[in-house]
MMTF fields as JSON, N, C-alpha, C and O atoms, coordinates in Angstrom:
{
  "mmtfVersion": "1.0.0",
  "mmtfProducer": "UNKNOWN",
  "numBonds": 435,
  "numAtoms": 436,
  "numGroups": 109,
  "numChains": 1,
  "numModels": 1,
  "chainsPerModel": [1],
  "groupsPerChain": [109],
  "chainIdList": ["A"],
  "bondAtomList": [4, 2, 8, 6, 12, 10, 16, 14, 20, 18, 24, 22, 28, 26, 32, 30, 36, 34, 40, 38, 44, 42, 48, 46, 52, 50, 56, 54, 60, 58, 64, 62, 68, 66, 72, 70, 76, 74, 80, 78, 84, 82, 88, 86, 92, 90, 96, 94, 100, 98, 104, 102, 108, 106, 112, 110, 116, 114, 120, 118, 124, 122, 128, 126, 132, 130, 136, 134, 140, 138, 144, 142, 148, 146, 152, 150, 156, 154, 160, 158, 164, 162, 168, 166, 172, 170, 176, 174, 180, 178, 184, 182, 188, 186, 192, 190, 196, 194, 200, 198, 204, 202, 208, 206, 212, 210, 216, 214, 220, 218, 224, 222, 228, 226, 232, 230, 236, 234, 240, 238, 244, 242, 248, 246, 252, 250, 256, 254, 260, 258, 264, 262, 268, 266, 272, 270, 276, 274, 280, 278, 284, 282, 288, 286, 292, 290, 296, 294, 300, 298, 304, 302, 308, 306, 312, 310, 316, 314, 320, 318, 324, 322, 328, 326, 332, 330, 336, 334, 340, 338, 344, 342, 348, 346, 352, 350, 356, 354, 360, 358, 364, 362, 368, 366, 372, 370, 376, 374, 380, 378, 384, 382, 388, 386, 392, 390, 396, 394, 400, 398, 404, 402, 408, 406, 412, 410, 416, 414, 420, 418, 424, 422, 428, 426, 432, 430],
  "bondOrderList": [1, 1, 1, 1, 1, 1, 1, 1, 1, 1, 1, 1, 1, 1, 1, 1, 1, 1, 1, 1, 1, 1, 1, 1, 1, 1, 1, 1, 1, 1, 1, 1, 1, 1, 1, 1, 1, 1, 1, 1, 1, 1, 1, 1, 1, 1, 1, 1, 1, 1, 1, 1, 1, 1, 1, 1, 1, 1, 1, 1, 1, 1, 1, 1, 1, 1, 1, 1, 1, 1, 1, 1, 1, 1, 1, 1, 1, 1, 1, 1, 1, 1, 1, 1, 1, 1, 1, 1, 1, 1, 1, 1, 1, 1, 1, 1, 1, 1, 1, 1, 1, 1, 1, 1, 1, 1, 1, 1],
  "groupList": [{"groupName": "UNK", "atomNameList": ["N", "CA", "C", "O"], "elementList": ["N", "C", "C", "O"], "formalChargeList": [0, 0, 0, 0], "bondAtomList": [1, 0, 2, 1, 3, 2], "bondOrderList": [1, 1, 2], "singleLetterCode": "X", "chemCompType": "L-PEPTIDE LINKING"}],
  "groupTypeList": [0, 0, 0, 0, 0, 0, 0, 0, 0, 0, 0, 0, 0, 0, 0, 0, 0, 0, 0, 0, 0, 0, 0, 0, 0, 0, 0, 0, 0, 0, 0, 0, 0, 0, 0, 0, 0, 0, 0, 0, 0, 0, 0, 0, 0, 0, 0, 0, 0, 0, 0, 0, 0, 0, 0, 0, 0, 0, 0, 0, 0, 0, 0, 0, 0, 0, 0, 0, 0, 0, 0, 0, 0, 0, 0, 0, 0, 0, 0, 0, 0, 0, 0, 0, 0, 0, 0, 0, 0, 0, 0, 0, 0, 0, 0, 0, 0, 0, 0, 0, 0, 0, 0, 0, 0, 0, 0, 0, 0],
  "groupIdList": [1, 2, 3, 4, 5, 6, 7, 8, 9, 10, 11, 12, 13, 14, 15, 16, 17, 18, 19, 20, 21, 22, 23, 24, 25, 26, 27, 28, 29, 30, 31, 32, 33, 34, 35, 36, 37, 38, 39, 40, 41, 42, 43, 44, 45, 46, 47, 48, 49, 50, 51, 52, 53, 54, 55, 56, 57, 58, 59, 60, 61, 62, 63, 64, 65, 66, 67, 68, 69, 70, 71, 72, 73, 74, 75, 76, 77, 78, 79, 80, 81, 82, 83, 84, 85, 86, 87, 88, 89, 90, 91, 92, 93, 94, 95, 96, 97, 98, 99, 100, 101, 102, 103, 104, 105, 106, 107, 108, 109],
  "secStructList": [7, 7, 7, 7, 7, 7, 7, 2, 2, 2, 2, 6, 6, 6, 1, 1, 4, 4, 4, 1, 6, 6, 3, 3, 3, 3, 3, 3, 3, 3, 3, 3, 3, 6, 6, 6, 3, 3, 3, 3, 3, 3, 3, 3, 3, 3, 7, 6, 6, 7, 7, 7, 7, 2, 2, 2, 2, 2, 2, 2, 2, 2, 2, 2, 2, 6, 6, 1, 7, 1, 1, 1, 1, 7, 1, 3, 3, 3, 3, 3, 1, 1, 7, 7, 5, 7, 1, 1, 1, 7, 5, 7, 2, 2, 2, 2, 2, 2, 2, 2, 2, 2, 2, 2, 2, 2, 2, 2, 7],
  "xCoordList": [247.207, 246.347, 244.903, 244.537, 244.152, 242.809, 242.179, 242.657, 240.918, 239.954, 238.852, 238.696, 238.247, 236.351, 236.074, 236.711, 234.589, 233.014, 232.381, 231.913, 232.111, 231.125, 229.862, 229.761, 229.075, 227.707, 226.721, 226.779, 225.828, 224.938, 224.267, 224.051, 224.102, 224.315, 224.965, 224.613, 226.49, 227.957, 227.684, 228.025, 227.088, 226.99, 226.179, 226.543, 225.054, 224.018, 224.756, 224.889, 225.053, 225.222, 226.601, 226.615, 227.127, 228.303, 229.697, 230.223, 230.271, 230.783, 231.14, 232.194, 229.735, 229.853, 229.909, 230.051, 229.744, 229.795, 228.501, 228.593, 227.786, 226.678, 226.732, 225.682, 228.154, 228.577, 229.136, 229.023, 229.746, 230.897, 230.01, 229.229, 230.018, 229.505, 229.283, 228.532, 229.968, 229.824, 228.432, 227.701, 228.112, 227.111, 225.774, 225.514, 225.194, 223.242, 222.863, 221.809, 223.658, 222.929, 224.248, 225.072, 223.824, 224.44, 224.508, 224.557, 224.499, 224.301, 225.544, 226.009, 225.467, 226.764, 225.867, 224.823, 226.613, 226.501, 227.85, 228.809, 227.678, 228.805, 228.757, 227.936, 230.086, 230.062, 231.165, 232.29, 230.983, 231.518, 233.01, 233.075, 234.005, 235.197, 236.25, 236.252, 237.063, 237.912, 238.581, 238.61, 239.46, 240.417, 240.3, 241.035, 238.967, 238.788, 237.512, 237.298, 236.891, 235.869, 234.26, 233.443, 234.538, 233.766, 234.205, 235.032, 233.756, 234.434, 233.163, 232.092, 233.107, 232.066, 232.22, 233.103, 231.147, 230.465, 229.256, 228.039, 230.137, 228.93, 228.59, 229.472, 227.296, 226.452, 226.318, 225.806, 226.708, 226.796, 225.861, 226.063, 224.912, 224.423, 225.346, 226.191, 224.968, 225.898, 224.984, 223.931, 225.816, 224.697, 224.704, 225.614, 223.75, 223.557, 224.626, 225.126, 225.075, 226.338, 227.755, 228.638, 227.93, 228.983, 229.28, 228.219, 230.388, 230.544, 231.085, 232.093, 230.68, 231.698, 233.13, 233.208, 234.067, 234.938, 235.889, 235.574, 237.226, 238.037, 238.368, 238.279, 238.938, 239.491, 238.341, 238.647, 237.11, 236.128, 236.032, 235.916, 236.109, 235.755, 236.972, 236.664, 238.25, 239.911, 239.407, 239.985, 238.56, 238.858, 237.291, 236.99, 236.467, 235.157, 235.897, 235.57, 236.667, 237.536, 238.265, 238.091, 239.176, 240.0, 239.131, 239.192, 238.039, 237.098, 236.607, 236.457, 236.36, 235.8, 237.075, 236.615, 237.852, 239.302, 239.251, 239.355, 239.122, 239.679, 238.376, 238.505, 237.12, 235.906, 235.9, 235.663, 236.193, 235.679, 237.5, 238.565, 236.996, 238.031, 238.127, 237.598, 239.516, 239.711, 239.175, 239.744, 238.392, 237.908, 236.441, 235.546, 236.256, 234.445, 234.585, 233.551, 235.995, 235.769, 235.613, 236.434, 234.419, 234.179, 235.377, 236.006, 235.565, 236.997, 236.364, 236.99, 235.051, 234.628, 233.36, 232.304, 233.362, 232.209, 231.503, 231.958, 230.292, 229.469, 228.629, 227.802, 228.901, 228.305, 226.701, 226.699, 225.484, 224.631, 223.825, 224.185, 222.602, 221.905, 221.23, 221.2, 220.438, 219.466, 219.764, 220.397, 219.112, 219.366, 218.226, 217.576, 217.43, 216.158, 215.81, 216.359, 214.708, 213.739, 212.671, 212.173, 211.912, 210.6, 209.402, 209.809, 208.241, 207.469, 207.532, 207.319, 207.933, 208.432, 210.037, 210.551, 210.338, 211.647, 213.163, 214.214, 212.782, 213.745, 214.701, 214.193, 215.889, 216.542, 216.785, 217.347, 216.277, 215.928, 217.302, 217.69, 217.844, 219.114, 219.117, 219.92, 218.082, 218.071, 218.233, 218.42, 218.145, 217.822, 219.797, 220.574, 220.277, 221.493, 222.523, 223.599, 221.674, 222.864, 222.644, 223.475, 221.511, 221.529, 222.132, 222.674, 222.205, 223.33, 224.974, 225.749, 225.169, 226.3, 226.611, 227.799, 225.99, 226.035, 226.104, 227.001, 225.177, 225.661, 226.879, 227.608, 227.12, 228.709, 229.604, 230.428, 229.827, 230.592, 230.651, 231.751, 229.338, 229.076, 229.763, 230.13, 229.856, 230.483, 231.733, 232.323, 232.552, 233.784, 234.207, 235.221, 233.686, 234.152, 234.54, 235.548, 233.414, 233.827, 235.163, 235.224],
  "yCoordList": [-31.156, -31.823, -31.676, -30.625, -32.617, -32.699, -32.895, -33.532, -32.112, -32.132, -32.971, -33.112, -33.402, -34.403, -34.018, -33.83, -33.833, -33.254, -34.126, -34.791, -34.48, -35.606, -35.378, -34.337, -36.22, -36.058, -35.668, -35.581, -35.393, -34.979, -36.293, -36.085, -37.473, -38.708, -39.412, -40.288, -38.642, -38.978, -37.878, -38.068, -36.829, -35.567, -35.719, -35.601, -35.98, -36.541, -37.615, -37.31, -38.435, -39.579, -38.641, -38.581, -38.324, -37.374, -38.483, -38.312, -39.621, -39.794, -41.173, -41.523, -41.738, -42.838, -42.362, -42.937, -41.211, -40.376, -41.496, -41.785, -41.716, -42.089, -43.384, -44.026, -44.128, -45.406, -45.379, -46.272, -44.068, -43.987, -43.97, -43.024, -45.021, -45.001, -43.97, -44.196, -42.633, -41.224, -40.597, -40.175, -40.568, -40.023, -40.57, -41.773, -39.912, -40.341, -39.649, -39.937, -38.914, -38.072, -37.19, -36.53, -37.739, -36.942, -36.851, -37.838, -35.318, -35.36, -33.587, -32.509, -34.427, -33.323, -32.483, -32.792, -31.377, -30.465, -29.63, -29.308, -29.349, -28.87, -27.363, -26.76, -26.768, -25.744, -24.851, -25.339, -23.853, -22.848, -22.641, -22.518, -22.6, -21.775, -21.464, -21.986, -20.47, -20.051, -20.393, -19.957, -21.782, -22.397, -23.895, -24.479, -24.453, -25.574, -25.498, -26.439, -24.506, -24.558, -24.536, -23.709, -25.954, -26.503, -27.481, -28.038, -28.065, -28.702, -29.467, -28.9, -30.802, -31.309, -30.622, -30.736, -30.04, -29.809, -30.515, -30.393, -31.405, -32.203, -31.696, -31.242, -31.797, -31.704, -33.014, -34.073, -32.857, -33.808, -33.964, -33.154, -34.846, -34.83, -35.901, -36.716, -35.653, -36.572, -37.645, -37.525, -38.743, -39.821, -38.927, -38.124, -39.094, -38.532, -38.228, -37.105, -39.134, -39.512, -38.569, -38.301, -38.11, -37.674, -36.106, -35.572, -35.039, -33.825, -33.608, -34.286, -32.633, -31.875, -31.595, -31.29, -31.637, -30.931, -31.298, -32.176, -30.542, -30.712, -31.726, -32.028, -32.568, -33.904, -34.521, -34.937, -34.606, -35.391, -35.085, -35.853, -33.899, -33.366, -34.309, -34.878, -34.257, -35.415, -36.384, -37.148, -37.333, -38.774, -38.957, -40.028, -37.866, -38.493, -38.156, -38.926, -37.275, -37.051, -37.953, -38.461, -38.773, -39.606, -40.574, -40.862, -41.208, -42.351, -42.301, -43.418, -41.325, -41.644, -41.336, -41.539, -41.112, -41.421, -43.13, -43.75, -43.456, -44.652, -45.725, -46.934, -44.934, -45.378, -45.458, -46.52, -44.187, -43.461, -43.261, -43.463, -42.605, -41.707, -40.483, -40.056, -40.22, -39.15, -37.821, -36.785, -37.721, -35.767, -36.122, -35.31, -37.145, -37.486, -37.066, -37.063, -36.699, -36.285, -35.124, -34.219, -35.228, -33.665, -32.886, -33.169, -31.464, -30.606, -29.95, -29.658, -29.69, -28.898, -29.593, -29.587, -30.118, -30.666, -29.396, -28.833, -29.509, -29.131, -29.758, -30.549, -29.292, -30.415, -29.614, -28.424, -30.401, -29.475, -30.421, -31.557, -29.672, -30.468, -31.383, -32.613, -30.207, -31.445, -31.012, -30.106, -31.942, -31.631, -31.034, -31.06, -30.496, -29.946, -31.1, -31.545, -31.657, -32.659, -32.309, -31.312, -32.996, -33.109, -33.34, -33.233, -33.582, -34.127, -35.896, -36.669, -36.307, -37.626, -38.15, -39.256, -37.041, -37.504, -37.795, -38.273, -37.229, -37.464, -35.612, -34.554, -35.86, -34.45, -33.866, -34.401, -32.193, -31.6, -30.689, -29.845, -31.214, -30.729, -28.912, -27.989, -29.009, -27.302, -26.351, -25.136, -27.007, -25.462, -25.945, -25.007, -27.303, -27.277, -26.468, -25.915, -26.642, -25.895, -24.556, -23.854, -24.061, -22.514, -21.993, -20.904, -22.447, -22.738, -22.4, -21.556, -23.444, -23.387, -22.537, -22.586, -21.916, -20.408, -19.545, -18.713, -19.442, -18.056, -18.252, -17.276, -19.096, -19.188, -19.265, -18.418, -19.559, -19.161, -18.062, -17.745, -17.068, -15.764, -14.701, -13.599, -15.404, -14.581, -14.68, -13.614, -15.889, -16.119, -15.366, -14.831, -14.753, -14.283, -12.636, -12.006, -12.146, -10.987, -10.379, -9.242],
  "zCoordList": [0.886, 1.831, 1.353, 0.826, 1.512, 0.661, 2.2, 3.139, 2.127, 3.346, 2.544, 1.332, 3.472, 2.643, 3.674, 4.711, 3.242, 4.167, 4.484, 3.56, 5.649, 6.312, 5.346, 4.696, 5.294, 5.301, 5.803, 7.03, 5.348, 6.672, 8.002, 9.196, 7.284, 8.001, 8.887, 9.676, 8.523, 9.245, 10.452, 11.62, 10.021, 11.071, 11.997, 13.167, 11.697, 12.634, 13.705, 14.891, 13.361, 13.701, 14.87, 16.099, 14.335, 15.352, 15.741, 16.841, 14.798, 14.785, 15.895, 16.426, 15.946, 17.232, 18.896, 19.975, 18.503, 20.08, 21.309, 22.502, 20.603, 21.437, 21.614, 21.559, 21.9, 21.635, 23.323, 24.162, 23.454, 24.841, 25.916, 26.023, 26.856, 28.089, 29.054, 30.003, 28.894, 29.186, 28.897, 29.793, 27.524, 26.769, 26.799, 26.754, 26.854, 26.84, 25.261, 24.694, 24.792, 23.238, 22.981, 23.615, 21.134, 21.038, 19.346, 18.612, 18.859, 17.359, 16.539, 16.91, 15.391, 15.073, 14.006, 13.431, 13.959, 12.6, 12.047, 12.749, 10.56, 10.399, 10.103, 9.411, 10.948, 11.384, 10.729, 10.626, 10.373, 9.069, 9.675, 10.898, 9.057, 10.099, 8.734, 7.62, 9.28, 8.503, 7.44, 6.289, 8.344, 7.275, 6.77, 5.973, 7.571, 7.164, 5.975, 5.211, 5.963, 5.041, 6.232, 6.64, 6.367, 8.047, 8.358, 7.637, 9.65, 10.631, 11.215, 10.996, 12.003, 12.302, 14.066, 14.916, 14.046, 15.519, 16.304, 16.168, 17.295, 17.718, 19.189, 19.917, 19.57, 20.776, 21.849, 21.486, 22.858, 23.577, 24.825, 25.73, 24.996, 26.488, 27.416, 27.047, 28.439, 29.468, 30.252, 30.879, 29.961, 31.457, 32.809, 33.014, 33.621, 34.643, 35.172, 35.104, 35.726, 37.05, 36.381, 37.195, 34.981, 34.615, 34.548, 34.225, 34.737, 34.835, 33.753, 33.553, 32.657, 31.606, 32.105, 33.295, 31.525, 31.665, 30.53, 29.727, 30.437, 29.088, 28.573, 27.383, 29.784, 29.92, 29.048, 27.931, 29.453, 28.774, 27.212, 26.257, 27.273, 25.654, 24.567, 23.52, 25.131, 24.223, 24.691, 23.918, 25.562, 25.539, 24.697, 24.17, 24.673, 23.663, 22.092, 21.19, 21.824, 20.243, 20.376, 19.269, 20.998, 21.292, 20.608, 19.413, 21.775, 21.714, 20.184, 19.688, 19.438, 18.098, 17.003, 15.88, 16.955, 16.362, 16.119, 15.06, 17.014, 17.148, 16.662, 16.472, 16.525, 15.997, 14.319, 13.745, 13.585, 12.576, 12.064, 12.648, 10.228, 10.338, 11.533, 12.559, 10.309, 11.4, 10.615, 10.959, 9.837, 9.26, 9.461, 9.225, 9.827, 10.478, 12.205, 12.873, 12.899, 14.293, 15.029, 15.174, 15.512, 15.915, 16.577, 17.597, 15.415, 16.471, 17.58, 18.599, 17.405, 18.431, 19.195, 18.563, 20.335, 21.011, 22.525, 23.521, 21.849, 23.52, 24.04, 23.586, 25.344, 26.184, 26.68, 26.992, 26.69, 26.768, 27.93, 28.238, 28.537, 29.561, 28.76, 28.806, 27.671, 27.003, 24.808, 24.266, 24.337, 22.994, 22.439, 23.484, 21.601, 21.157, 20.492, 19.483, 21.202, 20.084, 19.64, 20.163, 18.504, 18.431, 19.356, 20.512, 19.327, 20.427, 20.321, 21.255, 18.722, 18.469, 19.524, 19.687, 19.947, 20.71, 19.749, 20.176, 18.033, 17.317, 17.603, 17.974, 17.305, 17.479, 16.496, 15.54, 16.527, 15.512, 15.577, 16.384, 14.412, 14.172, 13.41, 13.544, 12.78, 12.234, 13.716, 13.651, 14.894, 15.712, 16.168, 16.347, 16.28, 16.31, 15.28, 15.508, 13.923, 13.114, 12.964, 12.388, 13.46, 13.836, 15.034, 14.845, 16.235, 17.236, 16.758, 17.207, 15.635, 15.469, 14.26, 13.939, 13.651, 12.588, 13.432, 13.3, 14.595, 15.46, 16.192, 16.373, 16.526, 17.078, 16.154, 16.497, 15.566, 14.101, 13.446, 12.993, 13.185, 13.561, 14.117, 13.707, 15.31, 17.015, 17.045, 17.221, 16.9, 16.491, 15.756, 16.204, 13.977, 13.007, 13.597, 13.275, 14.561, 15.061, 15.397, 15.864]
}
């Protein structure tokens, strides 16, 4: 079985996530893990009116399956209030992929 690594473009972008009528934002990074090498981890904000929960997390991996390949889909999504931007309003993904080194980190424990 041969794994391929998103890009960092493909990562950002988080896989069409910000396509699903659910989502207001949303951007990926890739995140260290055991047996995959890494894995795309994307960050999710929510339209107002919508609640996190599991169910949501398989129909937004679902929803971009059916977008993207499938080793461009985030295995692991969080759902956050807000994303870290610039004062430009662009999202600054270094404080996301430090986010996701310390949880990867914490995990390894």
């Amino acid at each position: 079985m041969s794994w391929q690594d998103p890009d960092r473009a493909e990562l950002q972008e988080a896989g069409h996530l910000e396509e699903h009528p659910d989502v207001a934002g949303a951007a990926g990074v890739g995140k260290a893990a055991p047996l995959r090498g890494v894995l795309v981890h994307a960050y999710v904000t929510l339209a107002a009116e919508f609640q996190a929960s599991e169910n949501l997390v398989r129909e937004l991996q679902d929803f971009v399956k059916k977008q993207t390949a499938p080793y461009k889909c985030p295995r692991e999504i969080s759902i956050r209030d807000e994303l870290p931007k610039t004062i430009s309003g662009k999202i600054r993904p270094v404080e996301l992929r430090a986010a996701a080194k310390a949880e990867a980190d914490a995990e390894a424990r």
